[in-house]
C-alpha positions, -999 to +999 in steps of 0.1 A: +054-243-189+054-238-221+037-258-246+063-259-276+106-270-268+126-243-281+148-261-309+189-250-321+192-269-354+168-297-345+180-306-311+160-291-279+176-266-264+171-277-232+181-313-235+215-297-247+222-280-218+210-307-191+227-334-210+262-317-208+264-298-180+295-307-170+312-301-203+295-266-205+304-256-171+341-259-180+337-237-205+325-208-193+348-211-160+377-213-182+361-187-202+355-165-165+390-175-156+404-162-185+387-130-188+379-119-153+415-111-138+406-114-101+393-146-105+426-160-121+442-152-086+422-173-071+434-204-053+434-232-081+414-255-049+385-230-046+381-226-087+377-265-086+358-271-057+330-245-051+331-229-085+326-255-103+301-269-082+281-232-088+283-229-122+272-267-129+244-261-112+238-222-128+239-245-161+213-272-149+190-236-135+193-225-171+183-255-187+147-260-169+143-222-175+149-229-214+126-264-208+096-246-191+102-215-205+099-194-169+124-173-154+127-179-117+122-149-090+147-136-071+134-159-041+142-190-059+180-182-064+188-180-026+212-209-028+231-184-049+236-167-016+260-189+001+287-183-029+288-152-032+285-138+008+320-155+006+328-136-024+321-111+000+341-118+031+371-126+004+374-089-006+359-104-042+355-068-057+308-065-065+323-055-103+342-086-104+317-109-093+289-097-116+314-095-146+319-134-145+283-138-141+283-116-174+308-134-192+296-167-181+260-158-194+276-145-227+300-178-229+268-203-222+250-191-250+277-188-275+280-227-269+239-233-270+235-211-305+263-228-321+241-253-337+212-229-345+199-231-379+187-195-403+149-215-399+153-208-360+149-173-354+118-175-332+130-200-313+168-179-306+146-148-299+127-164-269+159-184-260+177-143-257+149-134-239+148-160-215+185-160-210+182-122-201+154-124-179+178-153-159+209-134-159+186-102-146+173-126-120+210-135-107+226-102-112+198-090-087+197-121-063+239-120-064+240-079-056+213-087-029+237-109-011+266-095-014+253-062-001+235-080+027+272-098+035+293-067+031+270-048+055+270-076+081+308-076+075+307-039+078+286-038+109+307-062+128+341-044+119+325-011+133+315-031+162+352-038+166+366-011+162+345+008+185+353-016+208+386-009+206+387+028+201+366+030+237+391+007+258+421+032+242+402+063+253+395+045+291+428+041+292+420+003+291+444-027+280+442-024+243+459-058+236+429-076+248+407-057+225+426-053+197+423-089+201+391-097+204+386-072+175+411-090+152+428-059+145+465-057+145+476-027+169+504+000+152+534+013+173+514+049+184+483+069+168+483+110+161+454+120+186+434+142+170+405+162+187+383+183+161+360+216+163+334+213+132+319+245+121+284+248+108+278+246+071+254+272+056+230+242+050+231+231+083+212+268+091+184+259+076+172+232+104+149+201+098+161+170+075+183+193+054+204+203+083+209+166+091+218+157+060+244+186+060+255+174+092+264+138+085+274+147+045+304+167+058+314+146+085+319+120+062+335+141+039+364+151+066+363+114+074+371+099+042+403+129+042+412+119+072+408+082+061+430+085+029+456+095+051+458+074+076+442+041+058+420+016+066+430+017+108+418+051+116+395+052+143+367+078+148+344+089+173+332+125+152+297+140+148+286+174+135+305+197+162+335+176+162+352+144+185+379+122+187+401+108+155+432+081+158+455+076+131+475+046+127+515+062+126+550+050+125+561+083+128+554+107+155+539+145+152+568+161+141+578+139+114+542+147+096+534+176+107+532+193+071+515+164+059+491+163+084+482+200+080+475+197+043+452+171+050+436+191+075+430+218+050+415+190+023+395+179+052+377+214+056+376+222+020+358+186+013+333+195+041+326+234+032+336+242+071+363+257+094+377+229+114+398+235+145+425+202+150+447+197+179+471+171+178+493+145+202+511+117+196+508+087+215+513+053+218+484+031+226+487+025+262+492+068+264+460+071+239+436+082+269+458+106+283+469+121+248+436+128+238+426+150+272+456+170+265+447+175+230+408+186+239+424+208+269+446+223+237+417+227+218+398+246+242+430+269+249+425+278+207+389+285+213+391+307+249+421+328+230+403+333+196+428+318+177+415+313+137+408+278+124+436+256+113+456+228+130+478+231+169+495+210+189+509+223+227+543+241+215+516+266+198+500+271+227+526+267+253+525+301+274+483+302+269+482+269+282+495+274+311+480+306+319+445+293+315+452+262+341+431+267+370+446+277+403+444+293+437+452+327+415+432+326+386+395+340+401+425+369+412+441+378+383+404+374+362+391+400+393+423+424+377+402+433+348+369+433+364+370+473+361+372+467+324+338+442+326+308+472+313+333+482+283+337+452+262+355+478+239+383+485+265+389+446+268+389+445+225+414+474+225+438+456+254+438+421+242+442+432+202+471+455+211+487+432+235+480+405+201+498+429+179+532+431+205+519+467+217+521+479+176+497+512+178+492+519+146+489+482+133+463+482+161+446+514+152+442+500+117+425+465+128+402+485+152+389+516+124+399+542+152+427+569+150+458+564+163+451+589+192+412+574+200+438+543+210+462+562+233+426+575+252+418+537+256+448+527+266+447+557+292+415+545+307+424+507+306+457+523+331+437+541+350+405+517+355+427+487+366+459+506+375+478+483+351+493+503+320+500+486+291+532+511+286+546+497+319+570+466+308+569+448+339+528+453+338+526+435+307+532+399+321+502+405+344+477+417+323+490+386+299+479+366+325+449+385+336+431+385+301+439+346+302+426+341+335+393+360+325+392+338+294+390+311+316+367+327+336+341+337+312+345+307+290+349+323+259 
Protein backbone atom coordinates (compact mmCIF):
# COMPACT_ATOMS: atom_id res chain seq x y z
CA UNK A 1 0.00 0.00 0.00
CA UNK A 2 0.98 3.09 -0.46
CA UNK A 3 2.05 5.39 2.17
CA UNK A 4 0.46 8.82 1.02
CA UNK A 5 -3.92 9.05 -0.15
CA UNK A 6 -4.04 10.44 -3.46
CA UNK A 7 -6.08 13.78 -2.97
CA UNK A 8 -8.78 15.64 -5.90
CA UNK A 9 -9.22 19.17 -4.34
CA UNK A 10 -8.71 18.06 -0.72
CA UNK A 11 -10.92 15.04 -0.58
CA UNK A 12 -9.22 11.36 -0.94
CA UNK A 13 -9.71 10.04 -3.89
CA UNK A 14 -10.61 6.87 -2.78
CA UNK A 15 -13.10 7.71 -0.10
CA UNK A 16 -14.96 9.43 -3.21
CA UNK A 17 -15.34 6.64 -5.07
CA UNK A 18 -16.25 4.02 -2.12
CA UNK A 19 -18.51 6.49 -0.61
CA UNK A 20 -20.77 6.78 -3.83
CA UNK A 21 -20.65 3.88 -5.55
CA UNK A 22 -23.95 3.73 -6.30
CA UNK A 23 -24.37 7.15 -7.64
CA UNK A 24 -21.12 6.63 -9.84
CA UNK A 25 -22.18 3.44 -11.18
CA UNK A 26 -25.27 5.06 -12.71
CA UNK A 27 -23.35 7.21 -14.47
CA UNK A 28 -21.13 5.49 -16.37
CA UNK A 29 -23.98 2.74 -17.32
CA UNK A 30 -26.09 5.55 -18.53
CA UNK A 31 -23.02 6.91 -20.02
CA UNK A 32 -22.32 2.96 -21.65
CA UNK A 33 -25.92 2.87 -22.45
CA UNK A 34 -25.81 5.88 -24.30
CA UNK A 35 -22.74 5.43 -26.26
CA UNK A 36 -22.39 1.75 -26.84
CA UNK A 37 -25.40 0.94 -29.36
CA UNK A 38 -25.61 -2.73 -28.64
CA UNK A 39 -25.96 -2.32 -25.21
CA UNK A 40 -29.06 0.00 -25.66
CA UNK A 41 -30.79 -3.11 -27.15
CA UNK A 42 -30.45 -4.74 -24.28
CA UNK A 43 -33.37 -5.93 -22.25
CA UNK A 44 -34.16 -2.99 -19.76
CA UNK A 45 -34.23 -6.23 -16.85
CA UNK A 46 -30.65 -7.38 -17.60
CA UNK A 47 -29.16 -3.50 -17.67
CA UNK A 48 -30.75 -3.27 -14.13
CA UNK A 49 -30.05 -6.41 -12.72
CA UNK A 50 -26.60 -7.86 -13.58
CA UNK A 51 -25.13 -4.65 -15.03
CA UNK A 52 -25.57 -2.71 -12.45
CA UNK A 53 -24.57 -5.18 -10.06
CA UNK A 54 -20.99 -5.36 -12.22
CA UNK A 55 -20.24 -2.06 -12.60
CA UNK A 56 -20.95 -1.25 -8.76
CA UNK A 57 -18.66 -3.48 -7.90
CA UNK A 58 -15.91 -2.45 -10.95
CA UNK A 59 -16.39 1.05 -8.95
CA UNK A 60 -15.76 -0.44 -5.40
CA UNK A 61 -12.40 -2.57 -7.44
CA UNK A 62 -11.28 0.85 -8.46
CA UNK A 63 -11.54 2.55 -5.33
CA UNK A 64 -9.17 0.14 -3.17
CA UNK A 65 -6.79 0.16 -6.27
CA UNK A 66 -6.79 4.16 -5.92
CA UNK A 67 -6.65 3.55 -1.71
CA UNK A 68 -3.67 1.12 -1.83
CA UNK A 69 -2.29 2.27 -4.81
CA UNK A 70 -1.88 -1.52 -6.56
CA UNK A 71 -3.34 -2.71 -9.58
CA UNK A 72 -4.71 -6.18 -9.23
CA UNK A 73 -3.46 -9.19 -11.62
CA UNK A 74 -5.41 -10.72 -14.10
CA UNK A 75 -6.09 -13.69 -11.44
CA UNK A 76 -7.81 -11.40 -9.08
CA UNK A 77 -10.51 -10.24 -11.67
CA UNK A 78 -11.98 -13.86 -12.23
CA UNK A 79 -15.34 -12.81 -10.90
CA UNK A 80 -15.33 -10.69 -14.01
CA UNK A 81 -15.69 -13.92 -15.78
CA UNK A 82 -19.11 -14.90 -15.05
CA UNK A 83 -20.45 -11.47 -16.84
CA UNK A 84 -18.97 -11.52 -19.62
CA UNK A 85 -18.94 -15.58 -20.71
CA UNK A 86 -22.76 -14.52 -20.96
CA UNK A 87 -21.78 -11.66 -22.96
CA UNK A 88 -20.51 -14.34 -24.82
CA UNK A 89 -23.29 -16.88 -25.28
CA UNK A 90 -25.60 -13.64 -26.02
CA UNK A 91 -23.78 -12.97 -29.38
CA UNK A 92 -22.44 -9.64 -27.30
CA UNK A 93 -20.05 -8.54 -30.16
CA UNK A 94 -15.78 -8.78 -28.14
CA UNK A 95 -15.71 -4.86 -29.69
CA UNK A 96 -18.73 -4.04 -27.96
CA UNK A 97 -17.98 -5.42 -24.66
CA UNK A 98 -14.48 -3.83 -24.34
CA UNK A 99 -15.90 -0.45 -25.72
CA UNK A 100 -18.22 -0.01 -22.57
CA UNK A 101 -15.39 -1.09 -20.44
CA UNK A 102 -13.62 1.91 -22.37
CA UNK A 103 -16.20 4.35 -22.04
CA UNK A 104 -17.01 3.31 -18.56
CA UNK A 105 -13.19 3.79 -17.58
CA UNK A 106 -13.23 7.15 -19.44
CA UNK A 107 -16.79 8.18 -17.76
CA UNK A 108 -15.42 7.13 -13.94
CA UNK A 109 -12.76 9.35 -14.10
CA UNK A 110 -14.26 12.33 -15.63
CA UNK A 111 -16.58 12.15 -12.48
CA UNK A 112 -13.36 11.49 -9.94
CA UNK A 113 -11.16 14.58 -11.59
CA UNK A 114 -13.97 16.92 -11.45
CA UNK A 115 -12.94 18.28 -8.18
CA UNK A 116 -9.16 18.21 -8.86
CA UNK A 117 -7.37 21.32 -7.96
CA UNK A 118 -4.14 23.00 -10.55
CA UNK A 119 -1.90 22.07 -6.91
CA UNK A 120 -2.77 18.23 -7.78
CA UNK A 121 -0.95 17.26 -10.60
CA UNK A 122 1.12 14.53 -8.90
CA UNK A 123 -1.55 13.19 -7.44
CA UNK A 124 -3.93 13.03 -11.07
CA UNK A 125 -0.73 11.64 -12.75
CA UNK A 126 -0.61 8.47 -10.39
CA UNK A 127 -4.42 8.42 -10.20
CA UNK A 128 -4.04 8.04 -14.73
CA UNK A 129 -1.66 5.71 -14.12
CA UNK A 130 -3.44 3.55 -11.83
CA UNK A 131 -6.62 3.80 -13.66
CA UNK A 132 -4.80 2.53 -16.83
CA UNK A 133 -2.99 -0.19 -15.34
CA UNK A 134 -6.81 -1.31 -14.04
CA UNK A 135 -8.57 -0.89 -17.21
CA UNK A 136 -5.35 -2.96 -18.88
CA UNK A 137 -5.98 -5.48 -16.08
CA UNK A 138 -9.84 -5.91 -17.16
CA UNK A 139 -9.51 -5.48 -20.81
CA UNK A 140 -7.07 -8.58 -20.56
CA UNK A 141 -9.05 -10.60 -17.76
CA UNK A 142 -12.55 -9.70 -19.92
CA UNK A 143 -10.82 -10.91 -23.57
CA UNK A 144 -9.62 -13.98 -21.57
CA UNK A 145 -13.06 -15.03 -20.92
CA UNK A 146 -14.83 -14.30 -23.55
CA UNK A 147 -12.37 -16.18 -25.77
CA UNK A 148 -12.33 -19.11 -23.36
CA UNK A 149 -16.53 -18.87 -23.56
CA UNK A 150 -16.74 -18.36 -27.29
CA UNK A 151 -14.42 -21.38 -27.92
CA UNK A 152 -16.40 -23.66 -25.46
CA UNK A 153 -19.47 -22.34 -27.32
CA UNK A 154 -17.68 -22.97 -30.48
CA UNK A 155 -16.50 -26.42 -29.60
CA UNK A 156 -19.95 -27.62 -28.56
CA UNK A 157 -21.69 -26.22 -31.80
CA UNK A 158 -19.11 -28.30 -33.89
CA UNK A 159 -19.87 -31.13 -31.66
CA UNK A 160 -23.43 -30.63 -32.94
CA UNK A 161 -23.17 -30.30 -35.95
CA UNK A 162 -21.01 -33.14 -36.59
CA UNK A 163 -23.35 -34.97 -34.92
CA UNK A 164 -25.84 -34.19 -37.14
CA UNK A 165 -24.00 -34.02 -40.39
CA UNK A 166 -22.93 -37.95 -39.56
CA UNK A 167 -26.63 -39.29 -38.88
CA UNK A 168 -27.57 -37.37 -42.45
CA UNK A 169 -24.73 -39.14 -44.25
CA UNK A 170 -25.89 -42.78 -42.41
CA UNK A 171 -28.94 -42.24 -43.64
CA UNK A 172 -30.01 -41.90 -39.94
CA UNK A 173 -33.19 -40.04 -38.52
CA UNK A 174 -32.06 -36.49 -38.64
CA UNK A 175 -35.00 -35.08 -36.52
CA UNK A 176 -33.60 -36.73 -33.50
CA UNK A 177 -30.27 -35.16 -34.01
CA UNK A 178 -31.13 -32.03 -35.29
CA UNK A 179 -32.70 -32.11 -31.96
CA UNK A 180 -30.40 -33.02 -29.76
CA UNK A 181 -28.14 -30.45 -31.63
CA UNK A 182 -30.61 -27.57 -31.29
CA UNK A 183 -30.38 -26.85 -34.80
CA UNK A 184 -33.46 -26.15 -36.78
CA UNK A 185 -33.46 -28.59 -39.98
CA UNK A 186 -34.16 -26.57 -43.69
CA UNK A 187 -36.52 -28.22 -46.26
CA UNK A 188 -33.29 -30.01 -48.48
CA UNK A 189 -29.41 -29.30 -48.64
CA UNK A 190 -27.26 -29.01 -52.20
CA UNK A 191 -24.92 -32.11 -51.73
CA UNK A 192 -21.79 -31.24 -52.62
CA UNK A 193 -18.77 -33.64 -52.91
CA UNK A 194 -15.26 -31.81 -53.64
CA UNK A 195 -11.79 -32.83 -55.39
CA UNK A 196 -9.05 -30.23 -53.83
CA UNK A 197 -6.04 -29.84 -55.86
CA UNK A 198 -2.55 -29.29 -54.37
CA UNK A 199 -1.29 -25.77 -53.87
CA UNK A 200 2.34 -25.15 -54.97
CA UNK A 201 3.03 -24.68 -51.18
CA UNK A 202 1.68 -27.77 -50.27
CA UNK A 203 4.93 -29.30 -52.60
CA UNK A 204 7.18 -28.35 -50.38
CA UNK A 205 6.24 -31.02 -47.54
CA UNK A 206 6.84 -30.54 -43.65
CA UNK A 207 4.89 -27.82 -41.54
CA UNK A 208 4.55 -25.48 -44.56
CA UNK A 209 2.56 -28.04 -46.52
CA UNK A 210 0.20 -28.32 -43.55
CA UNK A 211 -0.29 -25.03 -43.20
CA UNK A 212 -1.06 -24.78 -47.00
CA UNK A 213 -3.31 -27.54 -46.57
CA UNK A 214 -5.65 -26.31 -43.84
CA UNK A 215 -5.18 -22.33 -45.08
CA UNK A 216 -7.03 -23.19 -48.22
CA UNK A 217 -9.47 -25.40 -47.00
CA UNK A 218 -10.66 -22.83 -44.94
CA UNK A 219 -10.47 -20.52 -47.50
CA UNK A 220 -13.10 -22.57 -49.86
CA UNK A 221 -14.97 -23.01 -46.55
CA UNK A 222 -15.62 -19.60 -45.65
CA UNK A 223 -16.90 -19.25 -49.82
CA UNK A 224 -18.79 -21.89 -49.44
CA UNK A 225 -20.02 -20.54 -46.02
CA UNK A 226 -20.98 -17.03 -47.29
CA UNK A 227 -23.23 -18.73 -49.48
CA UNK A 228 -24.95 -20.89 -47.73
CA UNK A 229 -24.76 -19.18 -44.09
CA UNK A 230 -24.35 -20.12 -40.86
CA UNK A 231 -26.05 -23.96 -41.46
CA UNK A 232 -23.55 -25.38 -43.85
CA UNK A 233 -22.17 -28.44 -42.85
CA UNK A 234 -18.70 -29.81 -43.72
CA UNK A 235 -16.74 -32.82 -43.56
CA UNK A 236 -13.56 -31.39 -46.07
CA UNK A 237 -9.75 -31.86 -45.70
CA UNK A 238 -6.92 -31.10 -48.03
CA UNK A 239 -8.02 -33.66 -51.01
CA UNK A 240 -11.58 -32.83 -50.72
CA UNK A 241 -15.05 -34.35 -48.75
CA UNK A 242 -18.45 -33.76 -48.18
CA UNK A 243 -20.30 -30.09 -47.99
CA UNK A 244 -24.20 -29.45 -47.21
CA UNK A 245 -25.84 -26.38 -47.81
CA UNK A 246 -28.92 -25.25 -46.22
CA UNK A 247 -31.46 -24.49 -49.56
CA UNK A 248 -35.00 -23.58 -50.29
CA UNK A 249 -34.46 -24.01 -53.71
CA UNK A 250 -33.29 -26.94 -55.48
CA UNK A 251 -30.15 -27.43 -58.00
CA UNK A 252 -31.60 -25.91 -60.83
CA UNK A 253 -32.86 -22.86 -59.35
CA UNK A 254 -29.04 -21.88 -58.25
CA UNK A 255 -27.22 -23.44 -60.40
CA UNK A 256 -25.39 -20.17 -61.71
CA UNK A 257 -25.09 -19.03 -58.37
CA UNK A 258 -23.68 -21.87 -57.14
CA UNK A 259 -21.03 -22.09 -59.94
CA UNK A 260 -19.74 -18.60 -59.27
CA UNK A 261 -19.18 -19.44 -55.87
CA UNK A 262 -17.46 -22.47 -56.85
CA UNK A 263 -15.09 -20.43 -58.95
CA UNK A 264 -14.57 -17.79 -55.75
CA UNK A 265 -13.99 -20.87 -53.80
CA UNK A 266 -10.88 -22.04 -55.94
CA UNK A 267 -9.64 -18.58 -56.59
CA UNK A 268 -9.66 -17.96 -52.54
CA UNK A 269 -7.80 -21.29 -52.10
CA UNK A 270 -5.12 -20.93 -55.23
CA UNK A 271 -6.40 -24.57 -56.42
CA UNK A 272 -8.46 -26.42 -59.07
CA UNK A 273 -11.56 -27.82 -57.32
CA UNK A 274 -13.73 -30.42 -58.90
CA UNK A 275 -17.64 -30.12 -57.40
CA UNK A 276 -20.42 -32.39 -58.09
CA UNK A 277 -23.70 -31.51 -56.97
CA UNK A 278 -27.33 -33.23 -55.80
CA UNK A 279 -30.14 -31.95 -54.23
CA UNK A 280 -31.72 -33.59 -51.48
CA UNK A 281 -33.87 -33.35 -48.82
CA UNK A 282 -32.66 -34.57 -45.47
CA UNK A 283 -33.98 -37.96 -45.07
CA UNK A 284 -32.38 -38.46 -49.10
CA UNK A 285 -28.96 -36.72 -47.73
CA UNK A 286 -27.05 -40.20 -47.54
CA UNK A 287 -28.12 -41.34 -50.82
CA UNK A 288 -27.59 -37.94 -52.56
CA UNK A 289 -24.17 -37.67 -51.62
CA UNK A 290 -23.03 -41.43 -53.07
CA UNK A 291 -24.50 -40.37 -56.24
CA UNK A 292 -22.66 -37.13 -56.21
CA UNK A 293 -19.01 -38.95 -55.18
CA UNK A 294 -20.03 -41.77 -57.96
CA UNK A 295 -20.42 -38.35 -60.29
CA UNK A 296 -17.39 -37.10 -59.21
CA UNK A 297 -15.34 -40.06 -59.94
CA UNK A 298 -17.14 -40.31 -63.57
CA UNK A 299 -15.34 -36.42 -64.03
CA UNK A 300 -12.08 -37.74 -62.95
CA UNK A 301 -11.96 -41.50 -64.93
CA UNK A 302 -13.07 -39.28 -68.22
CA UNK A 303 -10.60 -36.36 -67.74
CA UNK A 304 -12.94 -33.81 -67.59
CA UNK A 305 -11.19 -30.11 -66.58
CA UNK A 306 -11.98 -28.71 -63.12
CA UNK A 307 -15.22 -26.85 -62.56
CA UNK A 308 -18.63 -27.80 -61.10
CA UNK A 309 -21.21 -31.15 -62.52
CA UNK A 310 -24.13 -32.58 -61.60
CA UNK A 311 -25.51 -36.08 -63.36
CA UNK A 312 -27.29 -34.43 -66.62
CA UNK A 313 -23.46 -33.55 -67.45
CA UNK A 314 -22.45 -36.74 -67.19
CA UNK A 315 -25.45 -38.75 -68.15
CA UNK A 316 -24.18 -41.14 -71.06
CA UNK A 317 -20.49 -41.52 -69.03
CA UNK A 318 -22.27 -42.49 -66.10
CA UNK A 319 -23.79 -45.10 -67.30
CA UNK A 320 -21.20 -46.48 -69.34
CA UNK A 321 -18.76 -46.67 -66.43
CA UNK A 322 -21.38 -48.71 -64.15
CA UNK A 323 -20.01 -52.03 -63.58
CA UNK A 324 -21.59 -55.06 -65.18
CA UNK A 325 -21.38 -58.55 -66.47
CA UNK A 326 -19.97 -56.60 -69.89
CA UNK A 327 -17.67 -54.22 -68.75
CA UNK A 328 -14.20 -56.59 -68.21
CA UNK A 329 -15.57 -57.28 -72.14
CA UNK A 330 -15.88 -54.22 -73.75
CA UNK A 331 -12.43 -52.91 -71.57
CA UNK A 332 -10.81 -56.47 -73.25
CA UNK A 333 -11.97 -54.51 -76.87
CA UNK A 334 -9.08 -52.17 -76.60
CA UNK A 335 -6.65 -54.45 -74.99
CA UNK A 336 -4.81 -54.54 -78.50
CA UNK A 337 -4.40 -50.80 -77.98
CA UNK A 338 -2.72 -51.45 -74.19
CA UNK A 339 1.53 -51.07 -75.34
CA UNK A 340 0.56 -47.74 -77.41
CA UNK A 341 -0.76 -45.29 -74.94
CA UNK A 342 -0.48 -43.00 -78.09
CA UNK A 343 -3.13 -45.02 -80.07
CA UNK A 344 -5.57 -44.79 -76.94
CA UNK A 345 -4.69 -40.61 -76.85
CA UNK A 346 -5.41 -40.36 -80.60
CA UNK A 347 -8.91 -42.55 -80.22
CA UNK A 348 -10.33 -41.03 -77.21
CA UNK A 349 -9.22 -37.17 -78.24
CA UNK A 350 -10.82 -37.71 -81.72
CA UNK A 351 -13.82 -39.45 -80.52
CA UNK A 352 -13.77 -36.01 -77.77
CA UNK A 353 -13.58 -33.79 -80.76
CA UNK A 354 -16.96 -35.63 -82.64
CA UNK A 355 -14.40 -37.43 -85.15
CA UNK A 356 -13.10 -33.46 -86.26
CA UNK A 357 -9.54 -34.52 -87.97
CA UNK A 358 -8.02 -31.58 -88.23
CA UNK A 359 -9.28 -29.98 -84.85
CA UNK A 360 -7.68 -33.27 -83.67
CA UNK A 361 -4.50 -33.02 -85.61
CA UNK A 362 -4.03 -29.53 -84.09
CA UNK A 363 -4.53 -30.61 -80.20
CA UNK A 364 -2.19 -33.61 -80.91
CA UNK A 365 1.05 -31.52 -82.95
CA UNK A 366 0.82 -34.31 -85.73
CA UNK A 367 -0.19 -33.84 -89.46
CA UNK A 368 -3.36 -34.44 -90.52
CA UNK A 369 -2.20 -37.56 -92.39
CA UNK A 370 0.12 -39.00 -89.17
CA UNK A 371 -3.72 -39.13 -87.75
CA UNK A 372 -5.39 -41.09 -90.59
CA UNK A 373 -2.11 -43.86 -90.01
CA UNK A 374 -3.36 -43.99 -86.32
CA UNK A 375 -6.62 -44.28 -86.91
CA UNK A 376 -5.72 -47.07 -89.49
CA UNK A 377 -3.85 -49.08 -86.93
CA UNK A 378 -6.48 -48.37 -84.06
CA UNK A 379 -9.09 -50.31 -87.07
CA UNK A 380 -6.88 -52.75 -87.65
CA UNK A 381 -5.51 -53.62 -84.03
CA UNK A 382 -9.08 -53.96 -82.49
CA UNK A 383 -11.06 -54.42 -85.75
CA UNK A 384 -13.27 -51.50 -84.63
CA UNK A 385 -12.82 -48.37 -87.07
CA UNK A 386 -13.60 -45.23 -85.99
CA UNK A 387 -14.97 -44.31 -89.64
CA UNK A 388 -17.59 -47.12 -89.18
CA UNK A 389 -20.85 -45.22 -87.65
CA UNK A 390 -22.30 -48.15 -86.06
CA UNK A 391 -18.58 -48.90 -84.53
CA UNK A 392 -18.60 -45.73 -82.85
CA UNK A 393 -21.17 -46.58 -79.94
CA UNK A 394 -18.80 -49.48 -78.99
CA UNK A 395 -15.72 -48.10 -78.83
CA UNK A 396 -17.69 -45.19 -76.74
CA UNK A 397 -18.36 -47.74 -74.45
CA UNK A 398 -15.14 -49.54 -74.72
CA UNK A 399 -12.81 -46.58 -73.74
CA UNK A 400 -15.41 -46.12 -70.72
CA UNK A 401 -15.28 -49.51 -69.77
CA UNK A 402 -11.36 -49.41 -69.75
CA UNK A 403 -11.64 -46.20 -67.80
CA UNK A 404 -13.27 -48.10 -65.28
CA UNK A 405 -10.96 -50.69 -65.56
CA UNK A 406 -7.71 -48.95 -65.14
CA UNK A 407 -9.06 -46.39 -62.71
CA UNK A 408 -7.87 -43.52 -64.31
Amino acid sequence: MGSRQLRFGGVAVHERLLGRVAELSGVVLAAVVEQVAFYREMPGEEVAGELVATTQRIVRTLGEVVRDRRVPDVAELEWLAESVARRAEERVPLESVLSAYYVGGLEAWRWASAEAAPGDVDDVRAAIELWAGFLRAMTVAVTEAYVAELRSMHSQEQSARQTLLSALLAGEPAEEAAGRSGIRLPAGYLVLALRVGAHPDEKEGGVGAAIAGRRKVRRMQAELGRFGGDGVLSLVDSRGGVVLIPSERDLDGCWGELGDVVRRAAEAAGVELTVAAGYAVPGGVAAATARTREVLDVVRVTGRPAGLYRLADVLLDYQLTRATPATAGLAALLEPLACNEDLLTTLRLHLDNELNRQRTARMLHVHPNTLDYRLRRIAALTGLDPAVPSHLPVLVAALAARQVHDGR
